[in-house]
N, C-alpha and C positions, 0 to 999 in steps of 0.2 A: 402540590403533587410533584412529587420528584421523578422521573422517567429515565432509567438507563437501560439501554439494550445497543446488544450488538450491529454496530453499523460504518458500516468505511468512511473515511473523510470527508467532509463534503456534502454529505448528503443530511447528519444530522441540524444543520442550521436552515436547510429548505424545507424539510421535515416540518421545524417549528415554525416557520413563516407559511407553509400551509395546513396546518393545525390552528395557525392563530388568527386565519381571515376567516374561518369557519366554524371557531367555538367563540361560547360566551365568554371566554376566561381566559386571561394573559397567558401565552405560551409564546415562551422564547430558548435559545438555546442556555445554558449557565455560563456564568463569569465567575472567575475563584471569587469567591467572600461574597459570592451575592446573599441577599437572606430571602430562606424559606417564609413565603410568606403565604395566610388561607386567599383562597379565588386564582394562585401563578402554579401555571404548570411551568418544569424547568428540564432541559431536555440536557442527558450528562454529553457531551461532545464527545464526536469520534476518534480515539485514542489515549482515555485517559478514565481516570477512574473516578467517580463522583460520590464523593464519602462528606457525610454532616458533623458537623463541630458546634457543640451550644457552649453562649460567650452569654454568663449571666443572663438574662434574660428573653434575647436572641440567639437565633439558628440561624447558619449560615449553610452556605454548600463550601467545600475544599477540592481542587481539581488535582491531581497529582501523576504520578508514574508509574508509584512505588503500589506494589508489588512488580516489575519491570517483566517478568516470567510468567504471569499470569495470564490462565488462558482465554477469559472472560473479558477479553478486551480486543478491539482490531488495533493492529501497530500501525504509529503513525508510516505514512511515507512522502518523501521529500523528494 
C-alpha cells in the first residue's frame, strides 16, 4: 500500500512510526528504490513526489522533485 498525501516536513516520518506501533503491517516512511512489497504500507515524504518504476519483475517506489511547480506537494524548507 502506497500512501501519499499532503503534509509538511517532519511530520510524515512520525505519521508512520505511529501507524506502525498500531497496525498489523509494516508501515514506514519510503526510501528511493525501496520495493513495493504485499503486507508494507509506505508513506511518500514531505516534499517530494512518490512515483513507481517496475524493473522486470519488481516495483520499486522513485522519490523525486520533478514536476518542481507542482501543486500537490508541500515545499521542502531548510
Amino acid at each position: 500500500m502506497l500512501v501519499v498525501q499532503h503534509m509538511p516536513p517532519g511530520f510524515t516520518r512520525s505519521l508512520a512510526e505511529r501507524l506502525a506501533s498500531r497496525s498489523l503491517l509494516s508501515v514506514r516512511e519510503a526510501s528511493d528504490g525501496e520495493p513495493v512489497e504485499p503486507g508494507h504500507v509506505l508513506i511518500a515524504p514531505a516534499g517530494v513526489h512518490m512515483k513507481v518504476r517496475r524493473r522486470g519483475s519488481r516495483v520499486k517506489v522513485w522519490l523525486d522533485e520533478e514536476p518542481r511547480a507542482a501543486l500537490h506537494k508541500p515545499r521542502r524548507t531548510s
